[in-house]
C-alpha positions as CSV (number, residue, x, y, z in Angstrom):
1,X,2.2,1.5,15.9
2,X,1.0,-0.9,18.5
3,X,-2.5,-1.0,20.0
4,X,-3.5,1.4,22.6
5,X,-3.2,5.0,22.2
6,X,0.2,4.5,19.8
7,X,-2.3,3.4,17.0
8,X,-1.2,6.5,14.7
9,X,1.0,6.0,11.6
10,X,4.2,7.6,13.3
11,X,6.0,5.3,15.4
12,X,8.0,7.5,17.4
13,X,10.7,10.0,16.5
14,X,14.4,9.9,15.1
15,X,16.3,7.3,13.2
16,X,16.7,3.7,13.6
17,X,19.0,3.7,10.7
18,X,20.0,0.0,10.8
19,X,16.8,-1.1,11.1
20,X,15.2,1.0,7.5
21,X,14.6,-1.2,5.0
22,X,16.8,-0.1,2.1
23,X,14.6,3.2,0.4
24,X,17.0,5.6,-0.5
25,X,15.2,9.4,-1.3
26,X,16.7,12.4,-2.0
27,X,14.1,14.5,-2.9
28,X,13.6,14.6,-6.3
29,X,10.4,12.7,-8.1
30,X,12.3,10.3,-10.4
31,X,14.4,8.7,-7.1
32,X,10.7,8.1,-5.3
33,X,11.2,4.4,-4.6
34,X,7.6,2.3,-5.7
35,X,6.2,-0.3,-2.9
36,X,3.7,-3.0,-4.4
37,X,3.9,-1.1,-7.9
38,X,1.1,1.4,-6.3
39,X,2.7,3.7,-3.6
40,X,5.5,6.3,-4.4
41,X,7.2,6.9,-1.5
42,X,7.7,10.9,-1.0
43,X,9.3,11.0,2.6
44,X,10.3,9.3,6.1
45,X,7.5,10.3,8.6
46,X,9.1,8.4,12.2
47,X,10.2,4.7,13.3
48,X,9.5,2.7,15.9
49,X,10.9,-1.1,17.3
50,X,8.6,-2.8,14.2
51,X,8.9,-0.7,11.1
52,X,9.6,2.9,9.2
53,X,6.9,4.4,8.2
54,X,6.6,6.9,5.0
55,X,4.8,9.4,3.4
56,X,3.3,8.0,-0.2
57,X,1.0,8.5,-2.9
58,X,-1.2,5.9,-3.7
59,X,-1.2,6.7,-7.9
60,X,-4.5,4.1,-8.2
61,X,-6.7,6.5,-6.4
62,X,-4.4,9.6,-6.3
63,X,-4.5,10.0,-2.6
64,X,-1.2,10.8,0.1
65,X,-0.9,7.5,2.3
66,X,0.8,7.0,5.3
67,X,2.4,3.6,4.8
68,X,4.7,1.4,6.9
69,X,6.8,-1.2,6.2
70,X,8.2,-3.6,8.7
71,X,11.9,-3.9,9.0
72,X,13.9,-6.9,8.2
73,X,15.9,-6.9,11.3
74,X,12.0,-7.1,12.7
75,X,11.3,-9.9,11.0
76,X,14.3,-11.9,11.9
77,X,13.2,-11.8,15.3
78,X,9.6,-12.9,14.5
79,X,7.7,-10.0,14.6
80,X,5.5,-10.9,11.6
81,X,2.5,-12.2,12.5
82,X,2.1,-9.3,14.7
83,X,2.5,-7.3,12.2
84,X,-0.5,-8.7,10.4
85,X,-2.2,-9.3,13.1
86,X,-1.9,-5.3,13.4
87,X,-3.6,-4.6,10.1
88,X,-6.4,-6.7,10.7
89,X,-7.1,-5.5,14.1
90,X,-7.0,-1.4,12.9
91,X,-8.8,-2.8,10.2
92,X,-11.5,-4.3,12.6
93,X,-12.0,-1.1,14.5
94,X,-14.1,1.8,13.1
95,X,-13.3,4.9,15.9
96,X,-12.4,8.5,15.1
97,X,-9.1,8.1,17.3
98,X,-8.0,5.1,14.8
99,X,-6.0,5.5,12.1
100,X,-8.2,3.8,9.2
101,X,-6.3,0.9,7.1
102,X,-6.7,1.0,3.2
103,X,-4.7,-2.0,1.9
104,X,-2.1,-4.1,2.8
105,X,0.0,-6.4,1.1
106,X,3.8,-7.9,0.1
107,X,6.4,-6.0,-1.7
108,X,9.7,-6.9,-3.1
109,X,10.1,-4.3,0.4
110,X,8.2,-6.7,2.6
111,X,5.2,-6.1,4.1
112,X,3.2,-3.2,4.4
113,X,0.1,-1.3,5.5
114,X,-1.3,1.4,4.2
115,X,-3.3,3.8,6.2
116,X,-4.9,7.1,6.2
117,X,-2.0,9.9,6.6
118,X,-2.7,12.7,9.4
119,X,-0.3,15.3,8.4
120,X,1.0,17.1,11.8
121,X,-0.9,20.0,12.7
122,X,2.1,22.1,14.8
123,X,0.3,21.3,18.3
124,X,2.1,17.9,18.9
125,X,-1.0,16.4,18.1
């Protein structure tokens, strides 16, 4: 999710399984990993060069989530204070072609935003 057009929640498509950081789901409720005690990851939506980003629900306020997490591998190579800087700029922005930011924060994961989740509509879109 970089500025520009990319500023949806799904980085690209396929795996960049070196670069995940370490949430292991197989489907069933009780293996849902927890980011930030607050966000039960539910699924893997795409990846991109900075992070994986997931499907969760946010159990304060009930609500599905589109949240990414930036890779480790990403921030060995210095990548995060443009990942912050990313948050505060999509949170800066109020346009209907932005994905709005709800929180973000530190996990035992590493960082994370959390934004509004757009489910895929079939068109591509």
């Amino acid at each position: 999710m970089g500025t520009g057009s990319s500023a949806g929640p799904v980085e690209g498509q396929g795996g960049c399984e070196p670069c995940e950081p370490a949430i292991e789901i197989d489907g069933n409720e009780e293996s849902m990993d927890i980011v930030a005690s607050r966000y039960a990851i539910q699924s893997r939506l795409g990846a991109g060069g900075m992070g994986v980003v997931y499907k969760a629900l946010d159990s304060r306020l009930q609500r599905i989530v589109a949240l990414k997490l930036i890779t480790s591998r990403a921030v060995d190579r210095g990548a995060l204070p443009r990942f912050r800087r990313e948050a505060e700029l999509i949170a800066s922005v109020n346009s209907p072609h932005i994905v709005p930011v709800y929180d973000t924060g530190d996990s035992r994961r590493g960082p994370y935003i959390a934004m509004v989740y757009c489910p895929a509509n079939g068109s591509g879109n």
